[in-house]
LUMKOL-296277 format. One record per atom (N, C-alpha, C): residue in three letters; x, y, z. Coordinates in steps of 0.05 Angstrom, whole numbers, padded with zeros to 5 digits, always signed. Layout:
LUMKOL-296277
ALAXYZ ...
END
This chain:
LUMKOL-296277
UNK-00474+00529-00282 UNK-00476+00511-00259 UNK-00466+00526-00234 UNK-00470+00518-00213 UNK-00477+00537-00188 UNK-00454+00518-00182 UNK-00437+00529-00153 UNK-00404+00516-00142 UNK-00428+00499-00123 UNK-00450+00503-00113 UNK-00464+00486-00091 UNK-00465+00452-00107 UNK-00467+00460-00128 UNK-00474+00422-00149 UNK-00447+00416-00145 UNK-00428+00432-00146 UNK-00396+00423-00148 UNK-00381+00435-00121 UNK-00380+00430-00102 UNK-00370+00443-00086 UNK-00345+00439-00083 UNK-00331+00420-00094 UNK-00297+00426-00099 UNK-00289+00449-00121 UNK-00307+00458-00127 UNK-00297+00477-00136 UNK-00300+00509-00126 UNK-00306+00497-00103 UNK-00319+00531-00086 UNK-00298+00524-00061 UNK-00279+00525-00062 UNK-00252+00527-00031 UNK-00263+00538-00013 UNK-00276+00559-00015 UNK-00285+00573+00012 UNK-00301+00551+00026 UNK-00316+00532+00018 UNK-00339+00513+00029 UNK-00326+00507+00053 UNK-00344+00503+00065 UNK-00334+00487+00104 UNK-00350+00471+00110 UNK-00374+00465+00098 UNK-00399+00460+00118 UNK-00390+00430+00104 UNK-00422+00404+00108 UNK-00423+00382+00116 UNK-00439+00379+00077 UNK-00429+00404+00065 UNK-00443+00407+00036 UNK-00465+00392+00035 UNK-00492+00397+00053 UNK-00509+00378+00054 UNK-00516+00352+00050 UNK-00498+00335+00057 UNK-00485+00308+00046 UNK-00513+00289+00055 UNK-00520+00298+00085 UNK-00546+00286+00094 UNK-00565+00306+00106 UNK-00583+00303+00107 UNK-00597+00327+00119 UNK-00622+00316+00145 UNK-00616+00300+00145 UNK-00637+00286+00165 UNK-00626+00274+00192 UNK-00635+00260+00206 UNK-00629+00251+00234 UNK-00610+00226+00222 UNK-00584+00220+00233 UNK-00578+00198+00221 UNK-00574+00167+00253 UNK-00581+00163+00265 UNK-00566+00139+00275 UNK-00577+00158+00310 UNK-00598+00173+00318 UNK-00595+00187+00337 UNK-00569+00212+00342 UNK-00564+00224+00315 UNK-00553+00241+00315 UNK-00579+00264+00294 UNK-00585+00287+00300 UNK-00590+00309+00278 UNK-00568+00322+00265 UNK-00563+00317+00242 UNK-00543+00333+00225 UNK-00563+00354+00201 UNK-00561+00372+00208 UNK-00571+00393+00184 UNK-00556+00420+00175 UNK-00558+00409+00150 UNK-00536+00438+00138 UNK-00553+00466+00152 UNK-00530+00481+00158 UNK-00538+00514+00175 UNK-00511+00530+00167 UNK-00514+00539+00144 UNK-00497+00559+00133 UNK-00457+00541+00135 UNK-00445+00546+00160 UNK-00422+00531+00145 UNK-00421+00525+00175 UNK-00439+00512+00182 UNK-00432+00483+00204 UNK-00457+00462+00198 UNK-00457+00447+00220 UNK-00478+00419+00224 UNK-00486+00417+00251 UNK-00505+00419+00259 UNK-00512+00418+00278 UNK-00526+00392+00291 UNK-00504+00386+00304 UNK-00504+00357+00309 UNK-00511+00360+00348 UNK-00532+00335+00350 UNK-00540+00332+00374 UNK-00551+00304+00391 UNK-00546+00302+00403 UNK-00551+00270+00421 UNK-00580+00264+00425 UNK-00584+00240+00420 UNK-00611+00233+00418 UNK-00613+00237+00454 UNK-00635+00244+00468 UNK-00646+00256+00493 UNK-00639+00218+00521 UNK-00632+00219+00540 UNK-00634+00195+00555 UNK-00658+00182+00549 UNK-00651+00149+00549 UNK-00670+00137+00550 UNK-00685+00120+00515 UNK-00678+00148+00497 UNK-00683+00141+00467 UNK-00656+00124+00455 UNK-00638+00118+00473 UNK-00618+00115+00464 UNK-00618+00080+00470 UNK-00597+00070+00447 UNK-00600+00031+00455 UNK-00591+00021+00481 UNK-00596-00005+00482 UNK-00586-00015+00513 UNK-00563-00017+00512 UNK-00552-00003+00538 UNK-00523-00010+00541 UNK-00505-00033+00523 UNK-00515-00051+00522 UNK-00492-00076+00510 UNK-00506-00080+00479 UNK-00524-00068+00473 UNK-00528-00071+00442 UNK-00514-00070+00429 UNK-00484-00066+00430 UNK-00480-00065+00404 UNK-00441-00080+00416 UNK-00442-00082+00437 UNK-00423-00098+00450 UNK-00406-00124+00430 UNK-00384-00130+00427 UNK-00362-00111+00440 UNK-00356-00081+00426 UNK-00371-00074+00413 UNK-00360-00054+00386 UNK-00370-00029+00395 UNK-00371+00000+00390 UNK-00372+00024+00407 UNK-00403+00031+00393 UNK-00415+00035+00417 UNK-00451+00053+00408 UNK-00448+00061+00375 UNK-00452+00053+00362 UNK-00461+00068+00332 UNK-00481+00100+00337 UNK-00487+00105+00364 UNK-00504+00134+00370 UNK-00481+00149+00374 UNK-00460+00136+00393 UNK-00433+00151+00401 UNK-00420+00159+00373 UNK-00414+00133+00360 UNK-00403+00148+00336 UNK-00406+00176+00322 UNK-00428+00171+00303 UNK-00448+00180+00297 UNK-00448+00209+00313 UNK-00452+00214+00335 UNK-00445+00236+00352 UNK-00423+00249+00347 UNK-00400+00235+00347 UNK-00379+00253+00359 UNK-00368+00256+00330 UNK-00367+00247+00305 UNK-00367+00249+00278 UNK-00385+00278+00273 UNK-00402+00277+00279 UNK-00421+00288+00277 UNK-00410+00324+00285 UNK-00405+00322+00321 UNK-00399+00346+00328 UNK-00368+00355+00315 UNK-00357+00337+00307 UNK-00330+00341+00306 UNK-00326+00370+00281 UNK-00348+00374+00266 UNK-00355+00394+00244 UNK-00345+00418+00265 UNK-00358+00423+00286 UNK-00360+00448+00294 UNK-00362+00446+00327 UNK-00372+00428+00343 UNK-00365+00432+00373 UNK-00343+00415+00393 UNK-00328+00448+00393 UNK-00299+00425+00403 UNK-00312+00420+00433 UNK-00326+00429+00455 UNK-00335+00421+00473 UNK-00345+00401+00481 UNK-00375+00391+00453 UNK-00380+00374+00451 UNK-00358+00347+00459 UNK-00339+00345+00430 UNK-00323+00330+00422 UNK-00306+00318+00447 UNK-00295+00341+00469 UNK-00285+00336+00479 UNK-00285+00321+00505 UNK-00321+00327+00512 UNK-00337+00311+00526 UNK-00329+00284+00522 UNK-00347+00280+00492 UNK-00351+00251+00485 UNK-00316+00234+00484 UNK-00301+00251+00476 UNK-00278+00228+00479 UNK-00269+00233+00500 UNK-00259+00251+00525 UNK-00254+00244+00553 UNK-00269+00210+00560 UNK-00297+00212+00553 UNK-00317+00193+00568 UNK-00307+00170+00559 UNK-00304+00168+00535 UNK-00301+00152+00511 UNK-00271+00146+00496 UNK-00253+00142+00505 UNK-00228+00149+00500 UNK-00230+00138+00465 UNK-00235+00116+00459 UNK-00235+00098+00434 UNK-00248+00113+00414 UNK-00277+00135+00418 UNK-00279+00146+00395 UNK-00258+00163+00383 UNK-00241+00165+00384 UNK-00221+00189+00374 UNK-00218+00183+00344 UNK-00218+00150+00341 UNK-00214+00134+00313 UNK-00235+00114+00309 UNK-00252+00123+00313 UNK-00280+00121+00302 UNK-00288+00132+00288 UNK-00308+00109+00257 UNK-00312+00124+00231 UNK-00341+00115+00236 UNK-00358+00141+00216 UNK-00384+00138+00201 UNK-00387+00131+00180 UNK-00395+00120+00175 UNK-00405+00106+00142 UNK-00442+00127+00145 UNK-00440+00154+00128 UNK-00458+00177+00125 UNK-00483+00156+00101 UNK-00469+00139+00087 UNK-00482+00122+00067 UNK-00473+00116+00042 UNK-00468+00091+00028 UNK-00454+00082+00014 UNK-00429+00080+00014 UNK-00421+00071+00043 UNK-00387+00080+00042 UNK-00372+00096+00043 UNK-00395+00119+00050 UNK-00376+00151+00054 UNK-00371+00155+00081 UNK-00348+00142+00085 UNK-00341+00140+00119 UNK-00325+00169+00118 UNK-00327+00173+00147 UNK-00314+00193+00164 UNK-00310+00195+00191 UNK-00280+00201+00186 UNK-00277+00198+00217 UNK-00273+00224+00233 UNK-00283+00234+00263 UNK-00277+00259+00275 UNK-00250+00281+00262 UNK-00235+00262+00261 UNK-00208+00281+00252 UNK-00212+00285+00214 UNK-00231+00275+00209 UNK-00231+00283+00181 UNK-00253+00306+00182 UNK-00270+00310+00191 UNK-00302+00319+00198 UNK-00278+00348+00202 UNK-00268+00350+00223 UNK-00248+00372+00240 UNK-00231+00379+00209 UNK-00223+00368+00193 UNK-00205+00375+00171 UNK-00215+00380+00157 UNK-00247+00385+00136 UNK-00253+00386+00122 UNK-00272+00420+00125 UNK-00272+00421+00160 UNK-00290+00446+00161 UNK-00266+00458+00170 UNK-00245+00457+00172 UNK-00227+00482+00190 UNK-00221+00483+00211 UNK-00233+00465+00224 UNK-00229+00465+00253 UNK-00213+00448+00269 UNK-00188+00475+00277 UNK-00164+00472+00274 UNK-00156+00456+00306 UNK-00174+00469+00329 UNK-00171+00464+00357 UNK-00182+00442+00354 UNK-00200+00427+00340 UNK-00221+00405+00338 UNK-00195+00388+00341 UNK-00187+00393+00311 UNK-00166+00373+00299 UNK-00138+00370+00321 UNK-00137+00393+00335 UNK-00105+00388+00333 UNK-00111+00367+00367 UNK-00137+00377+00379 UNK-00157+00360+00405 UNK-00144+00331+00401 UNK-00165+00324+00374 UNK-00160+00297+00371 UNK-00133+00276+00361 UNK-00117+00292+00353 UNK-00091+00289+00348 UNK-00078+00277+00383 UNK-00076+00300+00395 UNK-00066+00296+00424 UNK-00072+00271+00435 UNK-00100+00260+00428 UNK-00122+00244+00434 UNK-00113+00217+00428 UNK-00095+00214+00395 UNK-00087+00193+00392 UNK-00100+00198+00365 UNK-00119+00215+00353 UNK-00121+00203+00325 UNK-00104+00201+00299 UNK-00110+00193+00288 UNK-00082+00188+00256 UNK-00090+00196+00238 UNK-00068+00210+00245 UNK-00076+00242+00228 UNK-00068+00228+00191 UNK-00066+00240+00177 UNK-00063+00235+00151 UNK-00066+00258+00132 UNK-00061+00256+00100 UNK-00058+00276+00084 UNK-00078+00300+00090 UNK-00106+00301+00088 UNK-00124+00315+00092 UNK-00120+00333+00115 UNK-00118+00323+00134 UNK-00107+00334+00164 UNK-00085+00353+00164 UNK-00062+00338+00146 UNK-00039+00352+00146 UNK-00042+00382+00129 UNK-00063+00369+00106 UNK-00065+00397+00094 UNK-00079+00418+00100 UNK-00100+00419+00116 UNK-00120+00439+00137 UNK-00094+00449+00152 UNK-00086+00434+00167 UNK-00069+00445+00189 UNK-00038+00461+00182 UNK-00033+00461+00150 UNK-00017+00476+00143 UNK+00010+00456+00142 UNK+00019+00425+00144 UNK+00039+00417+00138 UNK+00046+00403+00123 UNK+00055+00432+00109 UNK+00071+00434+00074 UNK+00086+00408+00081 UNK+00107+00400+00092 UNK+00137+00382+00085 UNK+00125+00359+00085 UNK+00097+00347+00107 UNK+00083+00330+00114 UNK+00064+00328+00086 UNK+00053+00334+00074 UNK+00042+00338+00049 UNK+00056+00332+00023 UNK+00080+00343+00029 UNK+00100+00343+00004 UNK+00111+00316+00007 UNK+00116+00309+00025 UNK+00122+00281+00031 UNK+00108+00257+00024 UNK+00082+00255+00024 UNK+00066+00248+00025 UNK+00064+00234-00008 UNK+00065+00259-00018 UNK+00057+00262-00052 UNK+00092+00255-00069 UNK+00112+00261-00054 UNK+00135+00248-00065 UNK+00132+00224-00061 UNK+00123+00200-00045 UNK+00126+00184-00043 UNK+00099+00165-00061 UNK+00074+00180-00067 UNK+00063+00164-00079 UNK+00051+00190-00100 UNK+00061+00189-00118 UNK+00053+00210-00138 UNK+00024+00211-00153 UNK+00010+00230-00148 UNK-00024+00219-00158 UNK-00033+00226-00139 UNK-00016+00223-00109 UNK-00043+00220-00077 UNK-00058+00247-00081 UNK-00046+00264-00085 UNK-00061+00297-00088 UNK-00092+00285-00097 UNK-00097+00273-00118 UNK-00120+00272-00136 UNK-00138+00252-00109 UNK-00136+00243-00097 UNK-00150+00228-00072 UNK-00169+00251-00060 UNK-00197+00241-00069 UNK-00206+00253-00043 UNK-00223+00250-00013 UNK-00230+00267-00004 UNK-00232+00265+00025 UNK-00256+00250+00026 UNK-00269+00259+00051 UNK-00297+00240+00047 UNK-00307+00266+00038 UNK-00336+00251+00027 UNK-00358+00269+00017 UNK-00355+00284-00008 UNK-00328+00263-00021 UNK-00323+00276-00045 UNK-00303+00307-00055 UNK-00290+00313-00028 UNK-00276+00335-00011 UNK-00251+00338-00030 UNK-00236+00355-00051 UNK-00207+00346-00050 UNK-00190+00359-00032 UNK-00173+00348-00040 UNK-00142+00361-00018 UNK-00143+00387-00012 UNK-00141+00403-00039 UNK-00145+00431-00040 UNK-00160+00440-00025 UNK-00177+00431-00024 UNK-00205+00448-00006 UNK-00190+00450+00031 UNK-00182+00422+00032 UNK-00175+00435+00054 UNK-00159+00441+00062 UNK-00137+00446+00048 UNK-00115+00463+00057 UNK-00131+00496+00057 UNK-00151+00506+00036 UNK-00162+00526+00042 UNK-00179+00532+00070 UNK-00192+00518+00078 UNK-00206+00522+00096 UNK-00187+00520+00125 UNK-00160+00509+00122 UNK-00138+00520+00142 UNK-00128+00545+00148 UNK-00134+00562+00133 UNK-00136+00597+00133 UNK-00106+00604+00124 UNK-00102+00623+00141 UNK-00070+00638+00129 UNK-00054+00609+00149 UNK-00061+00600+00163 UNK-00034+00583+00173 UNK-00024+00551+00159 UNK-00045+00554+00134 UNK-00043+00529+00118 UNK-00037+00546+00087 UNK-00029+00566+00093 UNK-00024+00580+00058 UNK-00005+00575+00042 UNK+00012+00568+00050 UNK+00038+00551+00038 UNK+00022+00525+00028 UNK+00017+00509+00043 UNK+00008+00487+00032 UNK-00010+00486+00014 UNK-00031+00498+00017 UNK-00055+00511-00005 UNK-00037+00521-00035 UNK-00017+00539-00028 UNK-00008+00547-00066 UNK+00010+00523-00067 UNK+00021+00501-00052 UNK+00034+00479-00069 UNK+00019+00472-00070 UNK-00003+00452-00070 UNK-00019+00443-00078 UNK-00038+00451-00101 UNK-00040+00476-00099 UNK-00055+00486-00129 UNK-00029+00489-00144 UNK-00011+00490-00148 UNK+00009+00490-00162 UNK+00010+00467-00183 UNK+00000+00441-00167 UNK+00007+00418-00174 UNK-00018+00412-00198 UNK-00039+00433-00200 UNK-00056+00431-00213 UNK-00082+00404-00217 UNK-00084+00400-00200 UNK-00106+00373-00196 UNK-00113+00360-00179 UNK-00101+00384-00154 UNK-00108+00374-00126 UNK-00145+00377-00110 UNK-00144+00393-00142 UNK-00181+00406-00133 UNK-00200+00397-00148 UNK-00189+00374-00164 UNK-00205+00356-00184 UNK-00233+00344-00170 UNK-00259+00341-00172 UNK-00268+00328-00157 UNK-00288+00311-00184 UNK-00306+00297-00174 UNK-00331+00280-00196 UNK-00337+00304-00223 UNK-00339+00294-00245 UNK-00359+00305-00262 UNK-00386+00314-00266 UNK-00397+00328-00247 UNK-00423+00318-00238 UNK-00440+00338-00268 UNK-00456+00330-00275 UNK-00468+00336-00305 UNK-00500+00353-00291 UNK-00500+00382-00302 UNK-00522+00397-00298 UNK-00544+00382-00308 UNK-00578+00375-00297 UNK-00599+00381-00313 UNK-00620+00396-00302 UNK-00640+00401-00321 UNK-00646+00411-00310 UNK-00683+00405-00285 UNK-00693+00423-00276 UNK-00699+00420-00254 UNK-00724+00396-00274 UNK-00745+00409-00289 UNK-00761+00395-00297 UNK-00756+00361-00297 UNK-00720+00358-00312 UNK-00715+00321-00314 UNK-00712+00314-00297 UNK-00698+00342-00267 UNK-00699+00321-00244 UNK-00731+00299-00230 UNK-00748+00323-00235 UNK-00780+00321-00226 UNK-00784+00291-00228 UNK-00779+00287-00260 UNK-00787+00257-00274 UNK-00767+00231-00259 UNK-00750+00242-00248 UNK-00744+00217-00226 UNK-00751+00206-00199 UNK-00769+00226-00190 UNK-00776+00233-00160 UNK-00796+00198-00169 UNK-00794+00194-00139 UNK-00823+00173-00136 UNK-00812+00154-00115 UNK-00829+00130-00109 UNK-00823+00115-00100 UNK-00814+00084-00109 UNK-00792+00077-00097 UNK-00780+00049-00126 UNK-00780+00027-00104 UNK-00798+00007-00119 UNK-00792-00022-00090 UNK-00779-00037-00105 UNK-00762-00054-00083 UNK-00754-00074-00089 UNK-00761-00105-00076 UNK-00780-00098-00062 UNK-00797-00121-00054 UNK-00823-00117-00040 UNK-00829-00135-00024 UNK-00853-00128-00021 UNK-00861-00121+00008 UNK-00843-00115+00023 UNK-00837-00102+00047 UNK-00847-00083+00049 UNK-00852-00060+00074 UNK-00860-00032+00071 UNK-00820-00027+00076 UNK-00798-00042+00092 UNK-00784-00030+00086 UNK-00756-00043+00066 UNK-00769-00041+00050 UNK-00762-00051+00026 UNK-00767-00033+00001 UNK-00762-00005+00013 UNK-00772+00019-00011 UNK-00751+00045-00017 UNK-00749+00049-00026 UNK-00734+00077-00044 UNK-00746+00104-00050 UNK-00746+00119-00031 UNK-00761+00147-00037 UNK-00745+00163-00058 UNK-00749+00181-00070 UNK-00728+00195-00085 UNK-00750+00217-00087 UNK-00733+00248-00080 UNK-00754+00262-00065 UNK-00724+00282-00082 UNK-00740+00313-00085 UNK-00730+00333-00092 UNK-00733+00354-00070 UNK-00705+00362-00060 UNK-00712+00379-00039 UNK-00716+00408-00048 UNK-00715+00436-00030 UNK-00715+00468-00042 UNK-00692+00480-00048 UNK-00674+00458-00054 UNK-00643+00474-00056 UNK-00643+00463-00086 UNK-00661+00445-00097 UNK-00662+00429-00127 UNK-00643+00416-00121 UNK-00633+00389-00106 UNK-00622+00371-00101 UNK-00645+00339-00105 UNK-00636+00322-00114 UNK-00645+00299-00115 UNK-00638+00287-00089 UNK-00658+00280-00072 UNK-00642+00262-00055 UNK-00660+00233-00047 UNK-00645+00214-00045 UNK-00647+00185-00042 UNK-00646+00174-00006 UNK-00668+00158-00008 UNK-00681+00154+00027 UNK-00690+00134+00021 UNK-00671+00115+00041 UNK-00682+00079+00042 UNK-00720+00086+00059 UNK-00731+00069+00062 UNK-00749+00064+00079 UNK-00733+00060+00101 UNK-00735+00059+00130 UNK-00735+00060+00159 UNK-00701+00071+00161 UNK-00701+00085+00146 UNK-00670+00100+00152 UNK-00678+00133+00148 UNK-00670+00143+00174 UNK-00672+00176+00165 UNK-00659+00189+00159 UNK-00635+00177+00143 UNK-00617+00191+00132 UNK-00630+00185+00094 UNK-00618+00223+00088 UNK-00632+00225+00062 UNK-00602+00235+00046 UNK-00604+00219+00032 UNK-00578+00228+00018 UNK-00577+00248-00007 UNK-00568+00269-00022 UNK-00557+00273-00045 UNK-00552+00261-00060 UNK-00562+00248-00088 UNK-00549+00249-00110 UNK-00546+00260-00127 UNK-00522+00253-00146 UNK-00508+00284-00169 UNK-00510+00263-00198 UNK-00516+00270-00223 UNK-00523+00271-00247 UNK-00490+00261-00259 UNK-00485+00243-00267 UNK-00465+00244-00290 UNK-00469+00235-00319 UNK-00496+00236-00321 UNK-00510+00240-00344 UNK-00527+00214-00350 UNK-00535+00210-00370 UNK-00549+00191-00385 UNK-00561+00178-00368 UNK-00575+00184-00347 UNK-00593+00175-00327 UNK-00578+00156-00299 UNK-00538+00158-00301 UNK-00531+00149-00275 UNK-00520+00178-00263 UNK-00526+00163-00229 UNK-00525+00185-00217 UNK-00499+00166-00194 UNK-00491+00189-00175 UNK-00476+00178-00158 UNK-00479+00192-00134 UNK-00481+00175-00103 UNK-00488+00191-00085 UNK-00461+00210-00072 UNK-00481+00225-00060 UNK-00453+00237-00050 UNK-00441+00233-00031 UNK-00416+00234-00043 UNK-00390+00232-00023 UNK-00368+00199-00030 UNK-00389+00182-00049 UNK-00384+00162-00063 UNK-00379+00158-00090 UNK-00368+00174-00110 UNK-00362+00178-00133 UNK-00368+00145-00152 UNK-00360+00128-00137 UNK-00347+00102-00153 UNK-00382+00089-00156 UNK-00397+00096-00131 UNK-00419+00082-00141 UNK-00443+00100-00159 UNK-00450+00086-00175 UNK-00464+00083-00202 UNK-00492+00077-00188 UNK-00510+00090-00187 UNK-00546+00094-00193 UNK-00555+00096-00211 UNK-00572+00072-00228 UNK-00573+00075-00255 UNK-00607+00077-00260 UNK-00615+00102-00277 UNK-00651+00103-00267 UNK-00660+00096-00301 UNK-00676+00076-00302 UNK-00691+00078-00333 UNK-00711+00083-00336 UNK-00718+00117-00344 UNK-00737+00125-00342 UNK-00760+00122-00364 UNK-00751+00102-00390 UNK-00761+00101-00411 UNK-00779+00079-00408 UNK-00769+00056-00390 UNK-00783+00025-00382 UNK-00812+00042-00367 UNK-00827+00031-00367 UNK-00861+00023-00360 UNK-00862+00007-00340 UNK-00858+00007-00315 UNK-00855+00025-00293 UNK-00827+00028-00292 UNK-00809+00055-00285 UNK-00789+00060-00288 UNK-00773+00048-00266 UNK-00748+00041-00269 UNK-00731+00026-00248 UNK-00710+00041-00241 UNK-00696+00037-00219 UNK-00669+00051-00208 UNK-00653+00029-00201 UNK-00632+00016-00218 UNK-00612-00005-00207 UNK-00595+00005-00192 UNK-00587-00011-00174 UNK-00567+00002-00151 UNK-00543-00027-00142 UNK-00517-00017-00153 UNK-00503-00040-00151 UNK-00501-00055-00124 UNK-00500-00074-00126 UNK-00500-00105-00112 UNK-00478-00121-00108 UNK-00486-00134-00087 UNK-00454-00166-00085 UNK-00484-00189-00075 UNK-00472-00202-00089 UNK-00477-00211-00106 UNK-00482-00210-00134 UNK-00508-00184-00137 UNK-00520-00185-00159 UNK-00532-00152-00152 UNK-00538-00136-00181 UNK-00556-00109-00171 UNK-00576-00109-00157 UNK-00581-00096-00143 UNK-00606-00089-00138 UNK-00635-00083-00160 UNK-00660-00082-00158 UNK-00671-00065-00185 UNK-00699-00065-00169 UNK-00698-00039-00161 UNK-00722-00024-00148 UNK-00746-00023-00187 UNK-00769-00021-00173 UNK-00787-00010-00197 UNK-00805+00010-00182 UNK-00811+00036-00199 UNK-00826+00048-00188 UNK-00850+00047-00182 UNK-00861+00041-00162 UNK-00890+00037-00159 UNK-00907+00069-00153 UNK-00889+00088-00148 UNK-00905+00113-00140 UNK-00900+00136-00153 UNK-00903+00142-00175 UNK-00897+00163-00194 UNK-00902+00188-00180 UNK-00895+00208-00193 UNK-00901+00241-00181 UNK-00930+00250-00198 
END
């Protein structure tokens, strides 16, 4: 198995581990070696002023989440203008929120982070461990024993980013691997490319055009999952026996039965599951 299917287990990683690869919310996010290249939808494409009133632009968000990977310029634009995004989160999909100062902790980026700090954001374990503070860390984990095993968004552990803090987080990086389970991440189960194929298609769940489920295999051999009228395409990872879980969301369960006549993909629910059927085979 390749560290790209498991990327907690590859420390060196920085990038956005292809979590989305598409336009999400008037933001472009696309993996490019170990950043994201995140950009503002052009004047004019953007919602009306009070759309989304009292609550902050979901484009702004989305943006400054977005740049927080890699342009402290950007970033610093948007929250001068914007004082309130500093603690402002994305929800990337299924609950894999992220906020600027986590985006800044997870790639290394130390001026990003320490920006938004000044700024007012709240900072926390992840943060503390990029940026190298051992006592703040240690503290952290004396008081609730286990927190090490928490991870970041996108399925991130601790470890990772105290590595990607460089030599000025290296103390904190060997206590933490010390502790042996700070770099734990999902089980994610190899298959191979052919069984992924047999999941690809299209799954409805009603009779809407957007009311559909793409499941599309990209050139990196990733499975990835795309509502209808959302251009965000997500990753999912294998934990065997046909559930899968998206990334960056461990807890939720994608369950595909490929054996039923037309094959279905349940996708948990509140109320009740969801249960797409495939109408568009490969």
């Amino acid at each position: 198995m390749h560290n790209q299917d498991r990327p907690w287990q590859n420390e060196s990683v920085v990038s956005r581990r292809g979590v989305l690869i598409a336009p999400v919310v008037g933001v472009a996010c696309v993996a490019a070696g170990s950043r994201v290249v995140a950009t503002l939808a052009p004047p004019g494409q953007t919602e009306a002023a009070g759309s989304s009133f009292p609550r902050l632009d979901p484009k702004l968000v989305a943006a400054v989440v977005g740049k927080s990977h890699f342009d402290e310029n950007g970033v610093q634009e948007l929250v001068k203008a914007h004082p309130a995004l500093v603690n402002a989160w994305w929800d990337w999909g299924f609950g894999d929120w992220e906020s600027p100062l986590g985006a800044a902790s997870h790639t290394g980026r130390r001026s990003i982070a320490e920006f938004l700090i000044e700024r007012g954001a709240r900072i926390d374990i992840f943060a503390a461990a990029m940026l190298g503070y051992t006592d703040v860390v240690r503290a952290f984990i004396a008081a609730r024993p286990g927190v090490q095993r928490t991870l970041g968004p996108h399925c991130i552990p601790l470890l990772a980013h105290a590595k990607v803090g460089g030599e000025k987080a290296k103390d904190t990086h060997d206590y933490l691997k010390s502790l042996g389970d700070a770099g734990n991440g999902p089980e994610i189960q190899p298959i191979e490319d052919a069984a992924k194929k047999r999941h690809v298609g299209v799954y409805s769940f009603g009779a809407g055009k957007d009311e559909q489920i793409e499941i599309t295999l990209d050139d990196k051999g990733f499975l990835l999952f795309q509502k209808s009228g959302d251009a965000s395409r997500i990753r999912i990872h294998s934990l065997g026996n046909g559930v899968f879980f998206p990334a960056g969301v461990a807890t939720t369960k994608l369950v595909f039965d490929l054996e039923k006549s037309p094959a279905t993909l349940t996708i948990p629910g509140d109320p009740s599951p969801l249960i797409a059927i495939r109408t568009v085979a490969p």
